[in-house]
N, C-alpha and C positions, 0 to 999 in steps of 0.2 A: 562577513558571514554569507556564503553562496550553499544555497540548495538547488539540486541539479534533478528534477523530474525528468524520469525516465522514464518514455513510452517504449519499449524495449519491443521485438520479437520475443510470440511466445517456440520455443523449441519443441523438440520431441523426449527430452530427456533430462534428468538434474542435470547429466552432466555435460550437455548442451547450454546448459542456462548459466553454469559456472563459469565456459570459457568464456562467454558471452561479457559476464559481469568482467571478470580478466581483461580483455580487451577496452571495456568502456575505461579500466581503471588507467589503465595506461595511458587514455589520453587526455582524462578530464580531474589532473592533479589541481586544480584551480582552485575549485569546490571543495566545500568541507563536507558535503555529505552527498552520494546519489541514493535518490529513493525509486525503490522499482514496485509494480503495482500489485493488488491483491493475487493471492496463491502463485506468483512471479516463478518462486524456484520449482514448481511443478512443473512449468510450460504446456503444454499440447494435453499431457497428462489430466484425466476427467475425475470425479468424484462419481460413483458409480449408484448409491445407493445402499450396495451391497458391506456389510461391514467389514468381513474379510478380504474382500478385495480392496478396500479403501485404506484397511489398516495399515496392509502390508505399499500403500503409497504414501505414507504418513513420515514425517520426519520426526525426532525427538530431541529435545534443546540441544543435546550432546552427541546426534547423531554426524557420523562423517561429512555431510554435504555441510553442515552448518559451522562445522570447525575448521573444512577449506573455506567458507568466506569469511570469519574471523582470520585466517591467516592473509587473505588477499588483502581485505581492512587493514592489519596492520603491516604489510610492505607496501604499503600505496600508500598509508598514513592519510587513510581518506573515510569518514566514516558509510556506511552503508545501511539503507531498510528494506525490507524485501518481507511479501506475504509468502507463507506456507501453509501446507494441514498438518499441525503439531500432533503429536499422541503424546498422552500421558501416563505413565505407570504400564505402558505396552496396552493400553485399555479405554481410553476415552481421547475422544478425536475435537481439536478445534481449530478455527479460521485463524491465523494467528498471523502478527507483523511483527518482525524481531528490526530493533535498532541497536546496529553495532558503531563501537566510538574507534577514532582514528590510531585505539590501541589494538583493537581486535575485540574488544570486551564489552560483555552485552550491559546494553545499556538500558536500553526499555523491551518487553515485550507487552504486546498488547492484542488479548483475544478478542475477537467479534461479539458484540453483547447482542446483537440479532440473531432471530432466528432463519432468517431470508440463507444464509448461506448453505443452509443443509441440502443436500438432495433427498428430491422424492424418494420415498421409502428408509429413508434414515430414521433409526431407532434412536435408545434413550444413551447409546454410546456416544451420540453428535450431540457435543456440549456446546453452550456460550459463556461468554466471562460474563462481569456483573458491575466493571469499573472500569472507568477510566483517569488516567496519570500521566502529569505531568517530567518532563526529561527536560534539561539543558544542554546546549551546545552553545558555545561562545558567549552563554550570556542569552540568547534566544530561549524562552520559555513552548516547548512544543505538546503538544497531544496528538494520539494516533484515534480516528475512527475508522475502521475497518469495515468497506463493503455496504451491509445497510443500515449501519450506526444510527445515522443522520434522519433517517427516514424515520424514526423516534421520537415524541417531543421529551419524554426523559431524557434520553442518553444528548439532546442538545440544552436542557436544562443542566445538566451534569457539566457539560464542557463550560457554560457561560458561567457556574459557579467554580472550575478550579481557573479559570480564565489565563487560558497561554496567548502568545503573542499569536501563533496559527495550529490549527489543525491539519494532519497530513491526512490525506482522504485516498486511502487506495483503494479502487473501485471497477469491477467491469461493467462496463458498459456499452452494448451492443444495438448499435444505431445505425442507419446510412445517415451520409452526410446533412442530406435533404428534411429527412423525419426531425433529426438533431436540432437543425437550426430552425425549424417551422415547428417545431414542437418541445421537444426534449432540454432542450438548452435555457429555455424559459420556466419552464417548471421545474429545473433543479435551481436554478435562479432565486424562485421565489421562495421554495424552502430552505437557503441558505443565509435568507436575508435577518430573522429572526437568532441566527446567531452570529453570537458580536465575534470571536477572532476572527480572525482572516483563514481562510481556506485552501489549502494546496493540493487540487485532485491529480492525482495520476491515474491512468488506465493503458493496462499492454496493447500490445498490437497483435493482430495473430491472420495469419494469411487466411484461414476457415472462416471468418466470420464470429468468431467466439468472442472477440474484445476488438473494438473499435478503435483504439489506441487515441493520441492525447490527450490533452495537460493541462491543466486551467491555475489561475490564480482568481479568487473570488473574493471583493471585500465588501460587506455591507449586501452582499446580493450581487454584485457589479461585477462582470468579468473586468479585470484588471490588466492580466496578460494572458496569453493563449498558445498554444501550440495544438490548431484546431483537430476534433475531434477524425478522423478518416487517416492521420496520419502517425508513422512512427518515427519517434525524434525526441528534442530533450528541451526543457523548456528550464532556463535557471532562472531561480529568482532571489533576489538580494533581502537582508534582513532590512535594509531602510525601507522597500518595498512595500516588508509587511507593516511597518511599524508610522508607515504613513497615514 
């Protein structure tokens, strides 16, 4: 079992971020799954505040952008996660990270249970979920926290009682290298130490300064492996990894 975090570029368009995913697919058949990072298939694309503007950039489980990556999923026979801003019922907007399995078929979706992802001026149509759930691949027990999950002692009381082998953590995080490593890297550190799986952070890349891009494995607190935060790239990591 290989999980393949992707610090990807962010684009200017879904369907910038489609071909994108297409390409990586093609050349990293290895891996059982790539995971790309919070609101990934927006790319460049902002959250504005504004409700009608934000609506009309919202995808919906069954919208077209999300049924070409269930197709690419299953011609690649490779599974895929990737963050979006979901709507629901054409009416209520959330952070949302869909996991598709190597048939094309959704297999977990998991909404942001924080309220950190709203933007400023966001009304009562910017919703959060309220749980988190367990998915299988190969046998790997995983959970999704989305964004500022983590930053919660519930939502990390929540994950150490369904206890998966790791959490995937797709997150922006907006640092120079320097603050990262003298600051930042230590203090997400220490609040990771308190929950027991293992850790799998992704974060995009984006030429503006929006997302910092790399990729962490964290267990016990302890960077494990790394594909250090300044750069865009892919960091795999093996289930005996986590399971060490």
């Amino acid at each position: 079992m290989r999980i393949a975090l992707m610090s990807a570029k962010m684009g200017d368009t879904y369907d910038a971020q489609i071909t994108q995913v297409k390409q990586y697919l093609a050349d990293y058949l290895s891996v059982d799954i790539l995971c790309f990072g919070n609101q990934f298939l927006m790319g460049k694309q902002q959250l504005t505040g504004n409700y009608e503007t934000d609506l009309s950039l919202a995808l919906d489980i069954t919208s077209k952008e999300i049924l070409l990556m269930r197709g690419l999923a299953k011609k690649y026979r490779v599974g895929l996660g990737f963050g979006f801003v979901e709507k629901e019922d054409n009416a209520f907007l959330y952070n949302s990270y869909v996991i598709l399995d190597k048939e094309g078929q959704i297999l977990h979706v998991h909404r942001s249970c924080a309220t950190n992802w709203i933007p400023e001026g966001g009304d009562d149509h910017y919703r959060v979920g309220d749980t988190h759930g367990v998915f299988e691949i190969r046998g790997l027990k995983l959970a999704i926290a989305s964004f500022g999950d983590l930053e919660y002692m519930d939502n990390i009381v929540k994950l150490n009682e369904i206890s998966p082998d790791a959490v995937i953590w797709p997150i922006t995080l907006k640092f120079n290298p320097t603050e990262w490593r003298n600051e930042g890297l230590n203090d997400l550190a220490n609040q990771l130490k308190i929950l027991k799986p293992s850790v799998l952070l992704v974060n995009s890349f984006s030429e503006d300064d929006s997302a910092s891009g790399g990729a962490y494995l964290f267990t016990d607190g302890n960077v494990i492996k790394e594909l250090p935060l300044g750069n865009m790239g892919i960091l795999i990591v093996s289930d005996a990894e986590l399971r060490n």
